[in-house]
Legacy VTK file of the C-alpha trace (Angstrom):
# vtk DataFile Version 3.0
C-alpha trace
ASCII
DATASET POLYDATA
POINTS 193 float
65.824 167.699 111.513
61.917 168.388 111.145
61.717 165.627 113.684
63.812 167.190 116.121
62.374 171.098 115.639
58.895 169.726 116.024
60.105 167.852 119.170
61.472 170.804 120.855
58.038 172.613 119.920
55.890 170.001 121.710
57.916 170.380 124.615
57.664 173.943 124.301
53.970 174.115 124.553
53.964 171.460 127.289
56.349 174.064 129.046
54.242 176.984 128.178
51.408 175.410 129.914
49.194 174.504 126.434
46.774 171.706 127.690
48.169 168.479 125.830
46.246 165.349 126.495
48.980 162.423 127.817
47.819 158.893 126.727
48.485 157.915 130.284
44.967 159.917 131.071
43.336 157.083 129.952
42.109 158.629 126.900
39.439 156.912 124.807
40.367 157.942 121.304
37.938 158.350 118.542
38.614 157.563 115.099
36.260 158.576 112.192
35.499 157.034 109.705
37.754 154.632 110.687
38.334 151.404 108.856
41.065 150.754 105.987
43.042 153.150 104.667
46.410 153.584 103.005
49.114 156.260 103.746
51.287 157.164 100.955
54.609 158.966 100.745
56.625 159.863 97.785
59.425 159.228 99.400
60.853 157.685 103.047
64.375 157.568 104.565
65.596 154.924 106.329
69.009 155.186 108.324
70.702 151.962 108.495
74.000 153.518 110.911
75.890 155.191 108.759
73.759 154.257 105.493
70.761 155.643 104.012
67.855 153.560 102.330
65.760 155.740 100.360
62.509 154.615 98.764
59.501 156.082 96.910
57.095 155.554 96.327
55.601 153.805 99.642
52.180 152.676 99.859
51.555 151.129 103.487
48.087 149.800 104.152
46.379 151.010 107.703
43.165 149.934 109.530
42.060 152.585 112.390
40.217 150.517 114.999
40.676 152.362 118.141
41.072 150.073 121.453
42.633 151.809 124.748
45.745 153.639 123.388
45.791 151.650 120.385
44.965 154.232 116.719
46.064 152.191 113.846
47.410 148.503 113.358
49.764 148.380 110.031
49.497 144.783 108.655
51.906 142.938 106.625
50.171 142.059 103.235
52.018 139.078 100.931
54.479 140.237 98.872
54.104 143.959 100.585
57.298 145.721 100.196
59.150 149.480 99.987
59.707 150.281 96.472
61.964 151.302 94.079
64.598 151.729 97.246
68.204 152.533 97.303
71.415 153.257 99.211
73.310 156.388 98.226
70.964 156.894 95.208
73.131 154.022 93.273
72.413 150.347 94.763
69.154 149.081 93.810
67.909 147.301 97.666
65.049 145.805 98.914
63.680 146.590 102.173
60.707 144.425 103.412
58.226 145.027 106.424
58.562 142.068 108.918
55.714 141.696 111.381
52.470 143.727 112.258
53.242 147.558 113.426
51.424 149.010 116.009
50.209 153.009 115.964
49.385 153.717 119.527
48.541 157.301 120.841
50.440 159.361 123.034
48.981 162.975 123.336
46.667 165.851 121.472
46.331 169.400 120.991
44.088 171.331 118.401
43.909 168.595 115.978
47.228 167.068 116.492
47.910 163.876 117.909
51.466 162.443 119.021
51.537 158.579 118.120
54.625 156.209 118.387
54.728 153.381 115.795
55.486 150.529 117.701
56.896 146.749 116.569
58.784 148.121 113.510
60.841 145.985 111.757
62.663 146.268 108.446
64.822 144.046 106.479
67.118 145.213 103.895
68.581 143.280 101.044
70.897 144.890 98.570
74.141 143.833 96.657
76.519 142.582 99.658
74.426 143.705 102.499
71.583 142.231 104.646
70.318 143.734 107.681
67.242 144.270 109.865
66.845 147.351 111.895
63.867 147.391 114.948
62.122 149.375 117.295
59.394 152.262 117.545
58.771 155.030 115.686
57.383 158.644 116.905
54.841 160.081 114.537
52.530 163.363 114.208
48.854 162.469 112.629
47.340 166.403 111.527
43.643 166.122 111.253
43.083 169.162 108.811
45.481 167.294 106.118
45.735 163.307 106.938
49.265 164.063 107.081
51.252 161.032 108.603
54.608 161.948 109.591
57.656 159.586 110.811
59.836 161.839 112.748
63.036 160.317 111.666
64.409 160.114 114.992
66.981 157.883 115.710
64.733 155.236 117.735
65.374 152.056 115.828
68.216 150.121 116.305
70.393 147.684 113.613
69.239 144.107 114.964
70.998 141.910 112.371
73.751 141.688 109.619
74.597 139.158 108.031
78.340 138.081 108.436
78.412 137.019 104.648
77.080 140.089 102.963
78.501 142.323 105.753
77.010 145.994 104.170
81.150 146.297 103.802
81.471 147.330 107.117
79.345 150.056 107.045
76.357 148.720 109.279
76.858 147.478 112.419
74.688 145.624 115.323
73.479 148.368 117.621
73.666 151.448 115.689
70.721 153.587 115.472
68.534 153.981 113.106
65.731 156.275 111.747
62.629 156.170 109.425
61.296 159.585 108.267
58.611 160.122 105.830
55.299 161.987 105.369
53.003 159.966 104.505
49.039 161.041 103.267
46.085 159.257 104.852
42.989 158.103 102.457
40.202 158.414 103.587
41.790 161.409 105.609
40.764 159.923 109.501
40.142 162.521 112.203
41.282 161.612 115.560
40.426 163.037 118.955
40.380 162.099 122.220
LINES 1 194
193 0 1 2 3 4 5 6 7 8 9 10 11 12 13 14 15 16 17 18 19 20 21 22 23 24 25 26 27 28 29 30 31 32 33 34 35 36 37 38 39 40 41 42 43 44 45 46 47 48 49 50 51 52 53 54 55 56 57 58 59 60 61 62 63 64 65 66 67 68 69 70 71 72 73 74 75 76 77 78 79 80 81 82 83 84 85 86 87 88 89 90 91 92 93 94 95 96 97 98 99 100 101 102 103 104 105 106 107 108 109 110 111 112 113 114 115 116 117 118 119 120 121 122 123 124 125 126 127 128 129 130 131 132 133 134 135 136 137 138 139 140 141 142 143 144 145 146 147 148 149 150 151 152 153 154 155 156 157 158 159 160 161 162 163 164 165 166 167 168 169 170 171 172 173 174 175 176 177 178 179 180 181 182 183 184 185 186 187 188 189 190 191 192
């Protein structure tokens, strides 16, 4: 819902005629300090179809090295995982980050900047259900609080399910899928263009 109110806002300033920077301007963003740093969210939603995977807390490890449209890469450490995660508050569930994630710019205005988080890919493992759910993510970075937020959108789609542990029929191949979070930055990173 935040995703979707924030959304419309951004297209109302773009209507209103509020100057916001496309990435297709060729921007040459400017991260500072730059470097490592981990965002951290009490607690992110993932929507699996029908089914939702919550998990707190998350700790997901960042480096900011600008490059052309590029912010942020999100590497996969060994062993790096969503914790404490469930489905419907009851089944415990594992969901695992598969590949490196991508953070590339789209627009800014007054210290915000519209991102998408590209290459995501998430594999869940619970009691009778494995799946993997893929795609991009749209995300707001505030500079005043390092704020990180995953819209929660319904970008992703389900890529997998296993026909053995079948998530009893509730997860399908091609539903959609969402991740929402907000997630805090340290070392807080301003970015401009």
């Amino acid at each position: 819902m935040r995703g979707r109110i924030i959304g419309v806002l951004l297209t109302a300033l773009v209507l209103a005629g509020v100057a916001v920077v496309p990435a297709s301007a060729g921007i040459a963003w400017r991260v500072e300090p730059g470097g490592d740093a981990v965002a951290t969210a009490d607690e992110v939603v993932i929507g699996f179809g029908s089914t939702d995977v919550r998990c707190g807390p998350v700790e997901m490890p960042m480096v900011f090295e600008p490059d052309a449209n590029l912010l942020a890469v999100v590497p996969v450490h060994p062993g790096t995982a969503f914790n404490l995660c469930g489905i419907g508050g009851l089944t415990p569930a594992g969901l695992v980050q598969l590949g490196t994630w991508t953070l590339v710019g789209l627009s800014h205005d007054a210290g915000l900047t519209v991102g998408r988080l590209d290459d995501v890919s998430l594999q869940l493992s619970a009691p009778g259900c494995e799946a993997t759910i893929s795609g991009y993510v749209i995300a707001l970075y505030t500079n005043e609080t390092g704020v990180l937020s995953l819209l929660g959108d319904e970008t992703l789609t389900v890529s997998s399910v296993s026909p053995v542990d079948d998530c009893l029929g509730l997860v399908h191949v091609g539903d959609t899928g969402s991740v929402a979070g907000e997630f805090v930055v340290s070392p807080r990173q301003i970015i401009t263009p």
